[in-house]
TORNU-593015 format. One record per residue (C-alpha): residue in three letters; x, y, z. Coordinates in steps of 0.25 Angstrom, whole numbers, padded with zeros to 4 digits, always signed. Layout:
N
ALAXYZ...
//
This chain:
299
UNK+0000+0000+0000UNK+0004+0015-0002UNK+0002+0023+0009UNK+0009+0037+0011UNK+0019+0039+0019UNK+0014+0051+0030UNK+0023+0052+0043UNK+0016+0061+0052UNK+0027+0064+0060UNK+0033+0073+0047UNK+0021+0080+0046UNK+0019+0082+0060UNK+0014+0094+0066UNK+0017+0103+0081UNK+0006+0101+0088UNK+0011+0100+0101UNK+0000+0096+0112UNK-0011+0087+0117UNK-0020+0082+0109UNK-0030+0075+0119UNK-0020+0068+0132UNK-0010+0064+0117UNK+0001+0072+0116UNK+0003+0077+0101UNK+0018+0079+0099UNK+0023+0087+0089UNK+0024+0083+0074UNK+0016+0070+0078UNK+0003+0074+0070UNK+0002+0074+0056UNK-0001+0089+0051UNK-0014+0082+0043UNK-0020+0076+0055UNK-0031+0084+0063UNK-0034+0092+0049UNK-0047+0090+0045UNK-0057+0097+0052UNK-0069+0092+0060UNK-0082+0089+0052UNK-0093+0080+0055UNK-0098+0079+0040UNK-0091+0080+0024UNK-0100+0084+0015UNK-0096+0082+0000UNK-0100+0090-0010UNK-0103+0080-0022UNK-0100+0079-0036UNK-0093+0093-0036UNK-0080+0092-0045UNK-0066+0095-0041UNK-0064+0105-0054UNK-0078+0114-0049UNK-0072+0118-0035UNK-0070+0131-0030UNK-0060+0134-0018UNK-0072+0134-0011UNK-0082+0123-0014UNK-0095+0131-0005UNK-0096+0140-0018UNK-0099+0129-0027UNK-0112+0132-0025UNK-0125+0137-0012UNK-0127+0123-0010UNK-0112+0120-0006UNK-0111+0133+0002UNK-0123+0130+0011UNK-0116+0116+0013UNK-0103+0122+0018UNK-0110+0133+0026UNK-0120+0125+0032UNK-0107+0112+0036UNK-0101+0122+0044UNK-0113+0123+0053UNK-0116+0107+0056UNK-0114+0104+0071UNK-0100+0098+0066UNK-0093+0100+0054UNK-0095+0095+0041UNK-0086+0098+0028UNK-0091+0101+0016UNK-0083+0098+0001UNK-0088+0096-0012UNK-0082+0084-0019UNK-0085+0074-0034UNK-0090+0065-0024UNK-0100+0059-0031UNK-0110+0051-0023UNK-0123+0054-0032UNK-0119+0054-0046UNK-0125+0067-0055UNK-0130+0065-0068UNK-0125+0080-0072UNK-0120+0092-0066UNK-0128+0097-0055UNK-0128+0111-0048UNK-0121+0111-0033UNK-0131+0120-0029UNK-0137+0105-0027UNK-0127+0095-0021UNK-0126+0080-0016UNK-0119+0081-0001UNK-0111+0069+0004UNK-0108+0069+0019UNK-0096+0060+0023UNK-0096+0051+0031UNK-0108+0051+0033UNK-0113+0046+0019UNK-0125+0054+0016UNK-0127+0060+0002UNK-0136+0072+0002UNK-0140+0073-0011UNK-0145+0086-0021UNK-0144+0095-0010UNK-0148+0110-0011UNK-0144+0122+0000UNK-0157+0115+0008UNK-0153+0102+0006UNK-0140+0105+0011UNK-0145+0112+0025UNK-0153+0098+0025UNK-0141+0090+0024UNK-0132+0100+0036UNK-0144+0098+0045UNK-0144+0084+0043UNK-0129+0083+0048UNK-0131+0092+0059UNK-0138+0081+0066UNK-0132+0073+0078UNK-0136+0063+0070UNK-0135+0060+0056UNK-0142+0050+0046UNK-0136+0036+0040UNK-0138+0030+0029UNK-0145+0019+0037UNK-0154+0029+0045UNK-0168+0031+0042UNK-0165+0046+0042UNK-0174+0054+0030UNK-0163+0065+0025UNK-0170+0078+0019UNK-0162+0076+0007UNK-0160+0067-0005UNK-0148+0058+0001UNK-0141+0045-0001UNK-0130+0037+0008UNK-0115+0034+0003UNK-0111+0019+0007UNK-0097+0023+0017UNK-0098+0011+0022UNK-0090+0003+0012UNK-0087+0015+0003UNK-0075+0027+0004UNK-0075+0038-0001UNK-0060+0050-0002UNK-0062+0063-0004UNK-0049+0070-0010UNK-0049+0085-0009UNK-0045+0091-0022UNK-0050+0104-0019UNK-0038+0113-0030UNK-0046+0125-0030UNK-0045+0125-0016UNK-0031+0120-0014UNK-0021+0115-0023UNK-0015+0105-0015UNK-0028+0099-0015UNK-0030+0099-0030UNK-0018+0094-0031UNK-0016+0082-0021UNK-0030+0080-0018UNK-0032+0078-0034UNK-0020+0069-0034UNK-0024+0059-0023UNK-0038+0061-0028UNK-0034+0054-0042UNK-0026+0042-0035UNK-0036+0039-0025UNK-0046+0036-0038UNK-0035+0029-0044UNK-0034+0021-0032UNK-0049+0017-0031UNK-0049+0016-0047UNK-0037+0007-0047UNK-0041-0002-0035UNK-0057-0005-0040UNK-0061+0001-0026UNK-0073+0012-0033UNK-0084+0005-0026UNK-0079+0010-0013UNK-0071+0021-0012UNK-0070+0033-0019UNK-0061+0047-0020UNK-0067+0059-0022UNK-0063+0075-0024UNK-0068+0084-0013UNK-0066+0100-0009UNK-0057+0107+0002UNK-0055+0099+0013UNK-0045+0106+0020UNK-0030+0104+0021UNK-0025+0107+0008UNK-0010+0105+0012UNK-0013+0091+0016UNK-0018+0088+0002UNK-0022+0078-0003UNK-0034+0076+0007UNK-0043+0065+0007UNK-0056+0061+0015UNK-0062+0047+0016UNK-0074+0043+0020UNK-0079+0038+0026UNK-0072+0037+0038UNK-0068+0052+0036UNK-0054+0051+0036UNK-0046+0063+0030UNK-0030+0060+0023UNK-0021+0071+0017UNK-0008+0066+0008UNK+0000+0079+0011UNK+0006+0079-0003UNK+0014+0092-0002UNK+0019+0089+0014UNK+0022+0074+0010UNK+0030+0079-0005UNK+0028+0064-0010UNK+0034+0058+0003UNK+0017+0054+0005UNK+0020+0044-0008UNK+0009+0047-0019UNK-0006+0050-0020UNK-0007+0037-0025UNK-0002+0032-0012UNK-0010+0040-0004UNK-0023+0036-0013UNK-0019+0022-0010UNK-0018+0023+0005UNK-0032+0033+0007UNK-0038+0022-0002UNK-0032+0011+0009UNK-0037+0019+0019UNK-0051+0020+0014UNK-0051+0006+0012UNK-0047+0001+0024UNK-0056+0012+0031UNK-0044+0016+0039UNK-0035+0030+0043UNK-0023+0034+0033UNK-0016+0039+0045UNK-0005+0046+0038UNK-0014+0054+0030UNK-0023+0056+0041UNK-0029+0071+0043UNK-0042+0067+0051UNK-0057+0061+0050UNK-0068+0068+0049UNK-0078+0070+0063UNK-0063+0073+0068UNK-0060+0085+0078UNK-0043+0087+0074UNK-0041+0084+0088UNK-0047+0069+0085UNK-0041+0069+0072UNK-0024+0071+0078UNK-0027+0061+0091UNK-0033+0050+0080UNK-0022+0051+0072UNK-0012+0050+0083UNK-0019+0038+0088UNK-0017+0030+0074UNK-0006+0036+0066UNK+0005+0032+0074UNK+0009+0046+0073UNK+0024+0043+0079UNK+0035+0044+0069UNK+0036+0031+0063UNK+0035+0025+0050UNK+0021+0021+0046UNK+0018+0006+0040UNK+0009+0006+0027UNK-0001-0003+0035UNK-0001+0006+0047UNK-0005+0019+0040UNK-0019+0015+0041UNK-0027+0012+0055UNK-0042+0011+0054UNK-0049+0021+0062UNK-0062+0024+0064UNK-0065+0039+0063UNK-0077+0045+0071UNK-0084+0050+0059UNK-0086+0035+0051UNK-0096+0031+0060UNK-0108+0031+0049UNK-0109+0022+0035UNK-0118+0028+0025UNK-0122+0016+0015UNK-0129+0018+0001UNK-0125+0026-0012UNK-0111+0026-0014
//
């Protein structure tokens, strides 16, 4: 197997302190780790091509606006991008001011929704309680389920208008991890897809899979090559998908994460001391606090 070769003691940080009764000493935590910010939900955006986005993807059209306005008001955070996700298949071109809304992990698909169909869909995840694909739950909206439960979905972020790095990296990892799933007749179950800003463009290339959640970052320009190739990185996120378990190496956090929770997880399973990592030690299975519900139906 490839995997790339991350030590996280050369890309360490100061961050001199407690972190809970563990004591964090300096250049022991990987600079990606603790990096993605807390959210409950991620709402994709679908069938939205890379080529058609603006630095900023809220002014793609009303609809999208009121989406990103209205997630920062939910009881916890959700992120919102838009992405060629494509889990309802169009006939034609239609207008974004109408938009299918996928919320991961969860695995709902809200479909055609308008600017109300869209203040339906934040109500409905303001709940304490959500809906799953096996509840009885009437929804006020057209909907359908994503099948997570065997099925893994990476989201690349490819975002050039808004950073190069991005557009460069992202678009590179993005190629071999379809070349990866092409090559090894895995279609039916996993997928890569293109998605908007998600923060950290140094780290780029960025990925996200659900739907455990997890978030990886190849650090191209830190590493200089020393990382191997983007083939070699599509091969392990592919493995790590697979096998339903944490690239720790690459690791920047899950979602439903506080960065507290991210840096002491991490600590407990990367075996952060300096030391050469074995192939078959870079992944441990973990189960992140966010993976708790399996949608089942579409897709």
């Amino acid at each position: 197997m490839h995997f790339a070769k991350f030590n996280a003691c050369r890309f360490g940080i100061l961050s001199r302190g407690l972190h809970g009764s563990r004591a964090v000493s300096d250049a022991s935590v990987d600079q990606r780790v603790g990096t993605v910010a807390a959210h409950r939900h991620h709402l994709v955006v679908c069938n939205s091509e890379p080529d058609e986005w603006p630095a900023r993807v809220e002014g793609l059209s009303e609809t999208i606006s009121a989406l990103s306005r209205g997630s920062t008001r939910l009881p916890s955070r959700a992120m919102v991008t838009v992405s060629d996700f494509a889990p309802i298949r169009r006939c034609h071109k239609s207008s974004l001011d109408r938009i299918d809304v996928a919320v991961f992990p969860l695995g709902l698909v809200a479909r055609d929704l308008d600017k109300d169909g869209v203040q339906s869909l934040l109500s409905l995840l303001s709940r304490p309680t959500l809906p799953t694909s096996w509840s009885p739950t009437s929804l006020p909206f057209d909907h359908s389920w994503l099948e997570l439960s065997h099925n893994r979905h990476i989201f690349v972020c490819t975002h050039g208008s808004r950073d190069p790095l991005c557009g460069l990296h992202g678009g590179r990892l993005l190629k071999e991890l379809r070349a990866v799933i092409e090559a090894r007749r895995l279609g039916k179950h996993v997928a890569a897809w293109a998605t908007s800003h998600i923060g950290g463009h140094k780290f780029a290339a960025n990925a996200i899979v659900y739907p455990r959640g997890d978030w990886y970052a190849t650090w191209c320009e830190r590493c200089k090559g020393e990382s191997g190739t983007p083939v070699a990185d599509a091969e392990t996120i592919v493995d790590a998908a697979l096998r339903d378990s944490v690239w720790w190496d690459a690791w920047r956090g899950a979602i439903n994460m506080t960065k507290e929770d991210q840096i002491d997880t991490w600590l407990r399973h990367s075996g952060h001391e300096c030391q050469s990592h074995k192939a078959e030690d870079a992944f441990e299975t973990w189960i992140p606090p966010a993976t708790g519900v399996r949608g089942t139906g579409i897709h």
